[in-house]
C-alpha positions as CSV (number, residue, x, y, z in Angstrom):
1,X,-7.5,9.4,-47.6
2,X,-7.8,6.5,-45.5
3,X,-5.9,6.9,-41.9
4,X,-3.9,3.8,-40.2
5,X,-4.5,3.3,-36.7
6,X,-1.1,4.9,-36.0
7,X,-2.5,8.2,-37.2
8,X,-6.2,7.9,-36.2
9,X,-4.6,7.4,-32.4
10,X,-2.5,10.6,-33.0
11,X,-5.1,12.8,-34.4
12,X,-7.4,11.3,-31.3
13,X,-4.9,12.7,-28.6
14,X,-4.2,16.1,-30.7
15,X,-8.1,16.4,-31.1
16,X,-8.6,15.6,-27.1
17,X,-6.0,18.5,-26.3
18,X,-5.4,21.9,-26.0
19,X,-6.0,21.9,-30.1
20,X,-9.3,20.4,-29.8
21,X,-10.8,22.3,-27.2
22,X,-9.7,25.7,-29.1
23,X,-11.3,24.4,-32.5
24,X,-14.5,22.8,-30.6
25,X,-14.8,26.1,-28.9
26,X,-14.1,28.8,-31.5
27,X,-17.7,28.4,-32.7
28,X,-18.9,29.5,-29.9
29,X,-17.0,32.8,-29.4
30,X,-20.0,34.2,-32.4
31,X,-23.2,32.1,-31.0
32,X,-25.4,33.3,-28.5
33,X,-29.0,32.1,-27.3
34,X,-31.7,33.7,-28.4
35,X,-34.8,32.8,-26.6
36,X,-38.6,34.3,-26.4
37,X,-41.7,33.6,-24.3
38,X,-44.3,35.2,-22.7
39,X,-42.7,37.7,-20.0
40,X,-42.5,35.2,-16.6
41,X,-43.7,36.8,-13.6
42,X,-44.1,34.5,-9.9
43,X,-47.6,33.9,-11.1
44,X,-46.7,32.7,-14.9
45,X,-43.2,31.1,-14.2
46,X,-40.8,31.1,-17.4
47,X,-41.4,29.0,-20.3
48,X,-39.5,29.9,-23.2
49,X,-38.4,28.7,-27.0
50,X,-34.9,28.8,-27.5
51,X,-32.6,29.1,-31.0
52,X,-29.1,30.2,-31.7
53,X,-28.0,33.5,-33.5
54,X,-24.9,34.0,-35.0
55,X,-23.5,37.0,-34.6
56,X,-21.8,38.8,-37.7
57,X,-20.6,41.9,-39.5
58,X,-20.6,41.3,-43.3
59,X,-19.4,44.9,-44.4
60,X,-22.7,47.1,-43.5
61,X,-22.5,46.7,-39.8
62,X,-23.3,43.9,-36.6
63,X,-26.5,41.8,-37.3
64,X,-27.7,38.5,-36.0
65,X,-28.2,35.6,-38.5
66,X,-30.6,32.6,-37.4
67,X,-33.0,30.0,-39.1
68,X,-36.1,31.8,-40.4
69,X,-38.3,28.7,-38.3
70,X,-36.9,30.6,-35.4
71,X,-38.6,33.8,-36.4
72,X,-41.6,32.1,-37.5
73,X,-42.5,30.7,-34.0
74,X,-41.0,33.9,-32.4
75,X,-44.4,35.3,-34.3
76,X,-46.8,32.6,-33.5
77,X,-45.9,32.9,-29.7
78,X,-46.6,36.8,-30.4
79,X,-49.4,35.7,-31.3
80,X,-50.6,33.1,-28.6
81,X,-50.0,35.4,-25.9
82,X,-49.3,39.0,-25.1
83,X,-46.3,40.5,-23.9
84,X,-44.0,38.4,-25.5
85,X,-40.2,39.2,-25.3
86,X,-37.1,38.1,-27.8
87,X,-33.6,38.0,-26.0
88,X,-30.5,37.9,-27.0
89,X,-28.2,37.2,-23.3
90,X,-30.0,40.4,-21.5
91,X,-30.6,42.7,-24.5
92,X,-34.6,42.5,-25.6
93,X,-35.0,43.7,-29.2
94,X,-38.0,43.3,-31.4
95,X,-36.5,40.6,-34.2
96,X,-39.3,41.7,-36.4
97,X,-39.4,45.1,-36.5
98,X,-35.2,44.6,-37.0
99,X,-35.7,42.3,-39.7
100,X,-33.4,42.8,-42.4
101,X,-34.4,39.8,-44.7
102,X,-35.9,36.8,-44.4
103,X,-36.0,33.4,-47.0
104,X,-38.7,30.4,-46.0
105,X,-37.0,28.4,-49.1
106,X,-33.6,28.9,-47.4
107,X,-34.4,29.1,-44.1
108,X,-32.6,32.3,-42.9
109,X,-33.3,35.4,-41.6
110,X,-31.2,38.2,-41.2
111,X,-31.5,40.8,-37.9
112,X,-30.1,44.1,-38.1
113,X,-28.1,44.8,-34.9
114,X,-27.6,48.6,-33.5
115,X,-23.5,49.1,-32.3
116,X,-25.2,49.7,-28.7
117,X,-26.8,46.5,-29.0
118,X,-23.9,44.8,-30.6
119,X,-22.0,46.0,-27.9
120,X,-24.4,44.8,-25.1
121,X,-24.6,41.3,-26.4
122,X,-20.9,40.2,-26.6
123,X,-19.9,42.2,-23.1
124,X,-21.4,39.2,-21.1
125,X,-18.3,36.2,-21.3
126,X,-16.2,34.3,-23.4
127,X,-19.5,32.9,-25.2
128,X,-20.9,35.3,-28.1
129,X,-17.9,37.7,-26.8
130,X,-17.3,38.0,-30.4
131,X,-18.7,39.5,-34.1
132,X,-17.3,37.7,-36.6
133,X,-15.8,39.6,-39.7
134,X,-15.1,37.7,-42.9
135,X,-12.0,38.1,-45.3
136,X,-14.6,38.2,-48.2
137,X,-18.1,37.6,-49.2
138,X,-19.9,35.6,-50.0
139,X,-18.3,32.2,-48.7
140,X,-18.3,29.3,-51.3
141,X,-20.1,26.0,-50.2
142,X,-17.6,23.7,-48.7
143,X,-16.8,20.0,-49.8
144,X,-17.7,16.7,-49.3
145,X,-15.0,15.0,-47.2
146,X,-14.1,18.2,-45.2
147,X,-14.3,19.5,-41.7
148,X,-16.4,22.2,-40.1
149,X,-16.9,23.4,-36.9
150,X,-20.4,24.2,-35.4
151,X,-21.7,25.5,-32.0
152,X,-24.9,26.4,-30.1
153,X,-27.2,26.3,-27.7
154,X,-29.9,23.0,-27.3
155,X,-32.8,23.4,-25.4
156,X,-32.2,19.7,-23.8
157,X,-29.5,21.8,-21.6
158,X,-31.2,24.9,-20.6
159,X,-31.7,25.1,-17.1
160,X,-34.5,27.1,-15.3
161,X,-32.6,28.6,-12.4
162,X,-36.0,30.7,-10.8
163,X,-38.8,31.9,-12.1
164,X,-37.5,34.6,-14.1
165,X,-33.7,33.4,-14.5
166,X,-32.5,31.0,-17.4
167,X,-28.6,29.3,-18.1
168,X,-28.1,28.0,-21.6
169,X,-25.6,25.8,-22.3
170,X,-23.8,25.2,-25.1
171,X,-22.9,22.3,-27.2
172,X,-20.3,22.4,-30.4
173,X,-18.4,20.1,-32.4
174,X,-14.9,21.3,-33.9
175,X,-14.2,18.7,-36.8
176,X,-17.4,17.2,-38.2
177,X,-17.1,15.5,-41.7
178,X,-19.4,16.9,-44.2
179,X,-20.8,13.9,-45.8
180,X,-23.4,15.8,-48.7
181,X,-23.5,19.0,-50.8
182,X,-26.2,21.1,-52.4
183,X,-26.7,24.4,-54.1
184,X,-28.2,25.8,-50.8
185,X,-26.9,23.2,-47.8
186,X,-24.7,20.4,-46.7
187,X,-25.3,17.8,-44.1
188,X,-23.0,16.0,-41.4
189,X,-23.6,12.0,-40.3
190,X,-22.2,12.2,-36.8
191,X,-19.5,9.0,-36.2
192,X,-20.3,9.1,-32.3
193,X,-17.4,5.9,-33.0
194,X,-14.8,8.2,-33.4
195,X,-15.6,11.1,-30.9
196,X,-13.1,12.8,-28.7
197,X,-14.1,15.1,-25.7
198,X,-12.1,18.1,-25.5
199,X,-14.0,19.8,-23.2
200,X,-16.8,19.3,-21.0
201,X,-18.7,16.8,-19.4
202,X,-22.6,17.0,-19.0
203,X,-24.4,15.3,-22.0
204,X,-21.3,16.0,-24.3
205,X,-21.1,12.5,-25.5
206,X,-24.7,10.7,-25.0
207,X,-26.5,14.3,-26.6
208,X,-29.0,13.4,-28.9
209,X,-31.8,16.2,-29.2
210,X,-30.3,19.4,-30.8
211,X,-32.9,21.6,-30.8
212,X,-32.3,24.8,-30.2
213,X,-29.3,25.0,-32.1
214,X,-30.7,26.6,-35.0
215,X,-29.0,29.2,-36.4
216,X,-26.0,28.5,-34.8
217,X,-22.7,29.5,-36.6
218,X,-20.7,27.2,-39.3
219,X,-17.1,27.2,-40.1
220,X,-14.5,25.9,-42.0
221,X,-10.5,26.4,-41.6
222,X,-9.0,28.0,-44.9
223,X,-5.5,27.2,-44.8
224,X,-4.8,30.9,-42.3
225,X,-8.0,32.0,-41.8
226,X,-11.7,30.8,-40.9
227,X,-14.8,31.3,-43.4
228,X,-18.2,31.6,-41.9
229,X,-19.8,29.1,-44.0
230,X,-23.4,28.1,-43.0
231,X,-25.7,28.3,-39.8
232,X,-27.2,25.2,-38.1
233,X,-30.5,24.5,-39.8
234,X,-32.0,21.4,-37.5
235,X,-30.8,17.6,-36.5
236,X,-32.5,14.9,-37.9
237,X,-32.2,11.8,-35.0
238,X,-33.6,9.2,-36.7
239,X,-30.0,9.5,-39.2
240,X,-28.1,11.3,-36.6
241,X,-27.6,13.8,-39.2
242,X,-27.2,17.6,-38.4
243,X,-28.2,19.7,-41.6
244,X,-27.0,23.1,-42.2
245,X,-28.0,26.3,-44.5
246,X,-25.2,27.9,-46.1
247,X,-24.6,31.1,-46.0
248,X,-24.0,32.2,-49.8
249,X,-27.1,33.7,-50.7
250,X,-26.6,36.7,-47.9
251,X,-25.2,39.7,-49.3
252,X,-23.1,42.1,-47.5
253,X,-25.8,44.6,-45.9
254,X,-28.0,41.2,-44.8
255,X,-30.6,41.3,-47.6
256,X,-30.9,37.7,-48.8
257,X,-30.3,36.8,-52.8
258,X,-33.7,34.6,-54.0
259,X,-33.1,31.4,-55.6
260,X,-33.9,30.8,-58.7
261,X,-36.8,29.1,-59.0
């Protein structure tokens, strides 16, 4: 469907209003940062990795769903250096030994949460406030041509506050077209042309590195409801193209259906 410039002026304003800023920020209300790094002292100042988690309850109880790279370099930085810590906000947790399931073909990995810990994580703000529960599982892929609605946290806009205090912010997008479909993930071309800022200022239009989104949650509206669709797998800048896993090989208690070959 091809919009006139009467209707693409409308949906602008809508999209730049109240509306927009509640769809661009609804993402974020299940994200949270999850970062690791050698535990910073005065001597050894912080220097972390960053990804995204998103943060879920499929029918077996809270876990944490993220890009399997993320846990990958989580284990490589284990094994760079010692004492090491994962966070998610101020709860440390040991993503490994929490593993539920991971999938290098898919790239996800699933991270059993305990209620405490569930608890902990989403009592610190409006961001990641939030475990999402689904009407039903597992979510179909969504369609070429439609909108979803993506959030996290890139490492271009972490902040080192002092030597042992970080601030993540976020970045998300509330109605980016899907523009390809595959069995296991879709892909959005960003139109920077046709952007509307709803909310925010700092780096929200000219933002260009997205790393540290990964694993950041992905949904779709569903006439009354939202489906949690796919997590953020990278951004590819030489397309402007951000690429995303979807979410229909996780089952209900966070093991991951294999492919088939």
């Amino acid at each position: 469907m091809v919009l006139d410039d009467a209707e693409v002026a409308k949906a602008k304003a809508l999209a730049a209003g109240p509306l927009g800023e509640k769809m661009g920020k609804f993402p974020l209300l299940f994200a949270k940062a999850a970062f690791f790094g050698q535990r910073p002292s005065r001597k050894n100042p912080v220097e972390v990795n960053n990804g995204t988690v998103t943060l879920a309850d499929l029918g077996s109880g809270p876990l944490a769903i993220t890009c399997q790279h993320v846990i990958a370099r989580f284990r490589e930085k284990r094994q760079e250096a010692e004492n090491v810590i994962f966070q998610l906000g101020f709860v440390d947790l040991d993503p490994v030994e929490q593993l539920i399931d991971e999938n290098v073909h898919l790239d996800i990995a699933t991270i059993d949460l305990t209620e405490k810990q569930a608890k902990a994580v989403t009592s610190e703000g409006e961001i990641g406030s939030c475990v999402f529960k689904p009407q039903s599982w597992p979510p179909p892929l969504p369609e070429k041509g439609e909108f979803v609605a993506f959030g996290g946290f890139p490492g271009a806009l972490r902040s080192i506050l002092s030597f042992d205090e970080l601030e993540f912010g976020s970045w998300s997008s509330g109605a980016s077209e899907v523009s390809s479909v595959s069995d296991f993930k879709f892909a959005s071309v960003f139109d920077r042309e046709n952007w509307v800022q709803s909310f925010g200022t700092e780096h929200h239009m000219e933002l260009v590195a997205l790393g540290g989104m990964s694993g950041g949650p992905v949904f779709i509206k569903r006439k009354l409801y939202w489906d949690l669709i796919g997590i953020v797998s990278h951004y590819h800048e030489n397309y402007d193209t951000v690429f995303f896993r979807s979410l229909k090989s996780v089952r209900q208690d966070g093991t991951i259906e294999l492919p088939p070959v």
